[in-house]
C-alpha positions in Angstrom: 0.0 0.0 0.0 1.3 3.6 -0.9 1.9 6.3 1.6 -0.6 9.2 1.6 1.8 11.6 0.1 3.1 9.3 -2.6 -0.7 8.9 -3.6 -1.6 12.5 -3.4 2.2 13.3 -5.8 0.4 10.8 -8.2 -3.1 11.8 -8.3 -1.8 15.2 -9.1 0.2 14.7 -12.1 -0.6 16.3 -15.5 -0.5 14.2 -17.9 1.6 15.9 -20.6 -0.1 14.9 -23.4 -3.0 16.5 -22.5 -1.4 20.1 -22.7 -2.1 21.7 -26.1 0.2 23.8 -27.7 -1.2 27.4 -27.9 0.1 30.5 -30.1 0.6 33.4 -29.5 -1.7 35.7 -30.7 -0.8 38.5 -32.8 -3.6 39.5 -33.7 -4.5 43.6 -33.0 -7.0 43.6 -30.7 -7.0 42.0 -27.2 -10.2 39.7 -27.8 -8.8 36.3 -26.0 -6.3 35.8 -23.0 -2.7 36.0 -24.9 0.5 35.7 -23.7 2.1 39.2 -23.9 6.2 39.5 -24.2 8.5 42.1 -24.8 10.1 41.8 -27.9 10.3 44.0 -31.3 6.6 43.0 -32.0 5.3 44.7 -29.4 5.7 45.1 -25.7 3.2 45.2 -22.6 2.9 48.6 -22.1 1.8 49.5 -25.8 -1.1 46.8 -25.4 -2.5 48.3 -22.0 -2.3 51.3 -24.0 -4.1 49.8 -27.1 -6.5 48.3 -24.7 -7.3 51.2 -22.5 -8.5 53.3 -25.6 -11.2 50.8 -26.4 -12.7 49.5 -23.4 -15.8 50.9 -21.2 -14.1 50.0 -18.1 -11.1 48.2 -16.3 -9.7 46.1 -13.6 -6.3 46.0 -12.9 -4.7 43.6 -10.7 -0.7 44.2 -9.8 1.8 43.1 -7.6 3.1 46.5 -6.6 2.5 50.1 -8.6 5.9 51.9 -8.4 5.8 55.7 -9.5 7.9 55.6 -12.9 5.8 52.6 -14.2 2.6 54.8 -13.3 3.8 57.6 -15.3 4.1 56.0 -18.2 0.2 55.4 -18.1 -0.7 58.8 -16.9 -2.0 60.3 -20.3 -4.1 57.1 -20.5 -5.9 57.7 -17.4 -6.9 61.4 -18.4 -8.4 60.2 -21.8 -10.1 57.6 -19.6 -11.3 60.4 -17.2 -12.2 62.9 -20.1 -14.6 59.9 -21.7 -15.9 59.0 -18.4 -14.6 55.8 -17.7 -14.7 53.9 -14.3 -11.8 51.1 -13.7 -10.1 49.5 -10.3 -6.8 49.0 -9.3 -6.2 46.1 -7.1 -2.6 45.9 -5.4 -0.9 44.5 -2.1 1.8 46.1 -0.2 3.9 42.6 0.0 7.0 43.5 0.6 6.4 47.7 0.9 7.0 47.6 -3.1 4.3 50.0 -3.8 5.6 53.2 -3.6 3.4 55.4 -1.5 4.1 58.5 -4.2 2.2 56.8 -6.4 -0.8 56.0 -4.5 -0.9 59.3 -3.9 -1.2 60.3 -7.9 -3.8 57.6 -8.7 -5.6 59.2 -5.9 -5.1 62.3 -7.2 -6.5 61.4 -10.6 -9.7 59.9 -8.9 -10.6 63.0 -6.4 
């Protein structure tokens, strides 16, 4: 008879076979999930960018907001605000990463 954790290792293995190769998708418009990279076909922050101009709202979910990344989506925000759209901004302080400064600008971009 197996140990419990031997069992458990084995009822938990993925069978390989069943993983299916998936693309990247290159297409323009973020329609699916897709794995983004930086690379010379495009990068992360021109697709939050490409994103942000469509949509009728957002959700963000981060790690940590530091103040230099935050700036670089600034001039998104106020053509969010000036079409009157609502989004959220989930983050942690794991770690103190997020900077305090820029809490302080999304809040001012909110009040």
């Amino acid at each position: 008879m197996k140990n419990e954790k031997a069992q458990l290792q084995e009822e938990n293995l993925i069978d390989i076979a069943e993983i299916q190769y998936k693309l990247i998708e290159t297409s323009e418009y973020l329609v699916n999930n897709k794995l983004i990279v930086n690379s010379n076909e495009g990068n992360l922050l021109n697709e939050l960018k490409n994103c942000l101009k469509e949509y009728i709202g957002f959700y963000f979910s981060v790690a940590f907001i530091n103040f230099s990344g935050l700036q670089l989506l600034l001039d998104s925000f106020k053509d969010l605000e000036e079409r009157n759209i609502k989004g959220r901004i989930i983050t942690s302080t794991y770690l103190n990463f997020t900077e305090p400064k820029a809490l302080e600008r999304i809040k001012s971009l909110i009040i």
